[in-house]
C-alpha positions in Angstrom: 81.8 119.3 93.9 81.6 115.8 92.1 82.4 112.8 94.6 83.8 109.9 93.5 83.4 106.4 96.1 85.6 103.3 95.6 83.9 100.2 96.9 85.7 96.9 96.9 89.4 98.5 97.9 92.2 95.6 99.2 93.0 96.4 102.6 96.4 96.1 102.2 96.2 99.4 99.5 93.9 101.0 101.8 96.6 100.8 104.3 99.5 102.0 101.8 97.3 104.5 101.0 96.9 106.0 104.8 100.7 105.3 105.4 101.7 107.5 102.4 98.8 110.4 103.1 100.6 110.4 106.8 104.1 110.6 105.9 103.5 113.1 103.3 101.0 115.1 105.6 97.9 115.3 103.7 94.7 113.6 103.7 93.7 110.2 101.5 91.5 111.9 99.4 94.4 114.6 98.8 96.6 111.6 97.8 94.3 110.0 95.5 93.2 113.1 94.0 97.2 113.4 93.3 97.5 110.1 91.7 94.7 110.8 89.6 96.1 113.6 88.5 99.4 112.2 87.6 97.6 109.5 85.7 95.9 111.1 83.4 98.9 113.4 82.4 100.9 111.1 82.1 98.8 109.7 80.0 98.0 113.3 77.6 101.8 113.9 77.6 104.6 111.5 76.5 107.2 111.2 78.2 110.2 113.6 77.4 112.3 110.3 75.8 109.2 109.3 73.9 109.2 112.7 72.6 112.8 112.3 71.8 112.5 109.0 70.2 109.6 110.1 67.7 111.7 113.2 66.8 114.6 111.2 65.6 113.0 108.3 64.3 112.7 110.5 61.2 115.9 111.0 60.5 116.5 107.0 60.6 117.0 106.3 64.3 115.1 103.3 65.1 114.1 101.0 68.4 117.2 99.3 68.4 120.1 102.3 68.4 121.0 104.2 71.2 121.7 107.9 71.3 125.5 108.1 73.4 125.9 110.2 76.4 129.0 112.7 75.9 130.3 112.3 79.4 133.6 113.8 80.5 133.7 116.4 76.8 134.1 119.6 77.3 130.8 122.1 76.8 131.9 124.5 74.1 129.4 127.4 73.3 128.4 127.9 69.9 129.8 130.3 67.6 127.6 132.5 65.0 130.2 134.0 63.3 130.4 134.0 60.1 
């Protein structure tokens, strides 16, 4: 298996690192194989609202607008009848 070594690492992230790899009951290298992970998808996928955004900004929704929650309505099914 491939091995990656950081050189050069502040202590204080070393430190945060070991802290969060004990709390969460896994090893460093666990934990930064993790963050790697999670880096680089979240870097193929956009985000669910970026997704959102680009969806509607064809139909004239831009930057500025925002898209209203509908807090407190009722949920109604929809009805196919004809």
């Amino acid at each position: 298996m491939p091995q990656l070594n950081l050189n050069n690492i502040e202590p204080e992230l070393h430190v945060q690192l070991c802290e969060i790899a004990k709390e969460e009951g896994r090893s460093v290298e666990e934990l930064v194989q993790t963050i790697l992970r999670n880096a680089i998808a979240a870097k193929q996928e956009p985000h669910l609202a970026t997704r959102l955004a680009n969806r509607f900004s064809m139909i004239g929704l831009n930057g500025d607008e925002q898209i209203e929650e509908m807090k407190g309505q009722e949920v109604r099914s929809p009805s196919f009848d004809q």
